[in-house]
N, C-alpha and C positions, 0 to 999 in steps of 0.2 A: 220689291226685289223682282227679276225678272229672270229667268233662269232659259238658257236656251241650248239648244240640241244640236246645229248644224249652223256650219259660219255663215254659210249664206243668207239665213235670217238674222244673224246679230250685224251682219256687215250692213243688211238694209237697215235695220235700225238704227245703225249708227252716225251721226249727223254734227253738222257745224255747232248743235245747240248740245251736246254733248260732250264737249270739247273744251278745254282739255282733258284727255284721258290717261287715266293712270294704269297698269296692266298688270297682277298679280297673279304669274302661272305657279299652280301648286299641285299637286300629285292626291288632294284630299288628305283623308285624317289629319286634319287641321290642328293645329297648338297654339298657343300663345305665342311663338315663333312666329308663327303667318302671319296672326289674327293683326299682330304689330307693324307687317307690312301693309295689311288693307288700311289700316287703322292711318298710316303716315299716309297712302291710297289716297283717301278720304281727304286728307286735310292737305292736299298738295293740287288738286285735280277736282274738277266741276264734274266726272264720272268716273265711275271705277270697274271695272273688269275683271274678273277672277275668273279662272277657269280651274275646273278639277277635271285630270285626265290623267289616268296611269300609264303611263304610254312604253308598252313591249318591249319595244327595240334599245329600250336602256336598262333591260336586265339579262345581262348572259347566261342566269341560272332560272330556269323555269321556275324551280320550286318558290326560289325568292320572288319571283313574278304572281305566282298563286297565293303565297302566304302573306302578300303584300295589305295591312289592315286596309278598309274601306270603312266607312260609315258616313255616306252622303246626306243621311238626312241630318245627321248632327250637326254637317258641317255647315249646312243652309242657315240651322238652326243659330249656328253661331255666325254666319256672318253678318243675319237681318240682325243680330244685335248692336252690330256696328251701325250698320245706317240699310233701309227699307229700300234706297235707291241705288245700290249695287247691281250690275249684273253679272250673272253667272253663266257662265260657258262652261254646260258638259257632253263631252260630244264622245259618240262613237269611235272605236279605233278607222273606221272607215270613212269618215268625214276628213279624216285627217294625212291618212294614206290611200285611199281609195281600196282598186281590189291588193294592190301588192305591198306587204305589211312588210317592210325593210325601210332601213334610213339612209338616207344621200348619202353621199362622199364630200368631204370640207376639208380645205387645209385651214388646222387648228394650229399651226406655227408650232410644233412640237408639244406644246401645253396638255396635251392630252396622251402622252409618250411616258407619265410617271407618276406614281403615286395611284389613285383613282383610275389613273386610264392605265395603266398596266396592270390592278388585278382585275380590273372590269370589262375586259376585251366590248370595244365597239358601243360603250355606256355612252361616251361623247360626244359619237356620229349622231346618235337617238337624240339625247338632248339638242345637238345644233338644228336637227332637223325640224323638232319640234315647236322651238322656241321661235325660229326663221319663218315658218310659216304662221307663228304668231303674229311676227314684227309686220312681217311682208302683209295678211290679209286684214289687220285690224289696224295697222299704223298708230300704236300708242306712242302719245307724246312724252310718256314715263312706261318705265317698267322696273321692278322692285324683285331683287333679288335680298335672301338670308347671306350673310357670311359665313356662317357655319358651313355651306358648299362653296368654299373660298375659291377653290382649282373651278367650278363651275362657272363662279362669277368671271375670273379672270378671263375664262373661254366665250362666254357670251359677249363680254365689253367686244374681245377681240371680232366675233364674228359681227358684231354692228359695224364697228370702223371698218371690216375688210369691207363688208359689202356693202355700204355708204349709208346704211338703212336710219332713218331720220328718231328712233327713238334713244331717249339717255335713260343711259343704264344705270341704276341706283344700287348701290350695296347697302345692306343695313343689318346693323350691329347685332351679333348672335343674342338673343335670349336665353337664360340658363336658368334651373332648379336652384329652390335656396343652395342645395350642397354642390351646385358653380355645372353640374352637368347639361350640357347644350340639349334643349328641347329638340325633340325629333320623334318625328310619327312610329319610329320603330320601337322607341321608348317603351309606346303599351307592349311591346310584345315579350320583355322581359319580364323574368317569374319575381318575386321580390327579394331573392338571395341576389340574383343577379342585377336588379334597382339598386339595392346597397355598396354592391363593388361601380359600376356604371361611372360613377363622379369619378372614377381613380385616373380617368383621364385628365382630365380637366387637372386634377391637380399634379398628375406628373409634366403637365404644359406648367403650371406654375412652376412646379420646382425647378423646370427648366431654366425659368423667364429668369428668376432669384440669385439662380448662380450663372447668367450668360456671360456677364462682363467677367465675371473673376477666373475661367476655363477654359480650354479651346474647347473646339466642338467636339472632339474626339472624345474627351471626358463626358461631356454631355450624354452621349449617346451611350458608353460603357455605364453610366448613370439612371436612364431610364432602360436600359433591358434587366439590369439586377433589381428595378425596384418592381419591375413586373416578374420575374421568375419567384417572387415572392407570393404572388397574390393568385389564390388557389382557381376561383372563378373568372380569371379574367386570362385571355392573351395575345400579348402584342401581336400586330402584324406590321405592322412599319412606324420607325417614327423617322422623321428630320426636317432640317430646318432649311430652306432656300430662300433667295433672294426676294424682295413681296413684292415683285410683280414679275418676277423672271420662270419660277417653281425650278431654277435651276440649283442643284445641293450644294450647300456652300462649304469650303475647301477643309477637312477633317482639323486642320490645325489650325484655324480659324477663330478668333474670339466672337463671340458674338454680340455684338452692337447693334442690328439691325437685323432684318428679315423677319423670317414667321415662321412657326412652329406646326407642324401637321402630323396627326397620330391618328391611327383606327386600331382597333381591338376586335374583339371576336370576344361576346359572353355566353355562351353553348353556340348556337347558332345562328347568331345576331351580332352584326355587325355593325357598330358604331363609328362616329368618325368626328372628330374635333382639331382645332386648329386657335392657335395665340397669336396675336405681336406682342415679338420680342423687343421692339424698342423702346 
């Protein structure tokens, strides 16, 4: 494994003989989530690339920026398990921004106007920004995104095709806890009262999925806000269901046949976020 600091030495390392390369950006505190993407990485690609970088400009809330888990060494730890010829990019907030730590301006085609980029003010400039200068200075012939940041993926695909940029963008299948709760690095920071409610997402996305054809979506929605005014540790912040590749909300009286389901929650002050297809 070879672990580096600054693009300008991974970019000279990088070579014909290296090639194909696979590119797995992840924010560290790694999970069985990830490890699933290096792991497909690996078996797709003659190199593989990860990079761990919490990157600023995609938290509007300071505190959530400070209280954000790290543990780099574990994560090394777990990745040489996968395979010893990985390399690892972690770099400085200044390798990547230089001196001025702000994120470009992109047109995201509205995809970032709802859901995620409405309570996250300016979360999706960050990520386009970041991710662009991944595609742009490393030119992975792959890059492997989770499904679980569904509205993230949608925005990436979209910002490769606006900008012609030569890598394909891979979605891959969410990873979840026996009791169906999508892996996510915020996971550790739940107390274990709040672990126990946590899956109540996940299964208010199923109950969805169970009754889509037999309801409009109007009942849907008066459905899952009474099943969470129930539940003492947990509360909604948005649920619905839009068109899966549009993230536009699909019409209240609407059966649902198709699209995808998106819900986040708040368990004291952690914020979770899961998403189903309904088809």
């Amino acid at each position: 494994m070879k672990v580096f600091k600054t693009s300008q030495s991974l970019v000279e390392y990088l070579s014909i003989e290296t090639r194909p390369l696979g590119m797995v950006p992840t924010m560290g505190a790694l999970h069985l989530g990830h490890l699933s993407l290096i792991e497909r990485a690996v078996e797709e690609n003659q190199s593989v690339l990860t990079s761990i970088f919490v990157d600023p400009t995609q938290f509007n809330d300071k505190n959530d920026l400070v209280n954000y888990p790290t543990s780099i060494d574990e994560d090394l730890l777990q990745i040489e398990k996968i395979s010893k010829k990985i390399l690892v990019y972690i770099p400085e907030v200044d390798d990547i921004y230089g001196n001025i730590v702000e994120s470009k301006s992109f047109d995201l085609a509205g995809l970032d106007q709802v859901m995620e980029g409405e309570k996250r003010s300016g979360h999706f400039q960050g990520v386009a920004t970041v991710v662009t200068h991944f595609l742009k200075t490393f030119t992975p012939d792959r890059a492997y995104f989770g499904e679980k940041d569904f509205q993230q993926l949608l925005i990436i695909d979209h910002i490769n095709r606006s900008l012609k940029l030569k890598t394909k963008i891979i979605g891959c299948p969410i990873v979840r806890e026996k009791d169906g709760l999508a892996m996510s690095s915020r996971n550790r920071m739940l107390t274990p009262d709040q672990r126990n409610q946590a899956s109540k997402l996940f299964e208010a996305l199923q109950m969805v999925k169970s009754n889509a054809k037999k309801v409009p979506y109007r009942s849907l929605k008066t459905s899952v806000n009474a099943f969470f005014e129930k539940q003492d540790e947990i509360t909604l912040d948005y649920f619905m269901i839009t068109g899966p590749n549009t993230l536009k909300e699909i019409h209240l009286e609407q059966p649902v046949d198709q699209g995808r389901g998106f819900i986040a929650a708040y368990l004291g002050k952690i914020r979770l976020i899961d998403n189903l297809d309904m088809s």
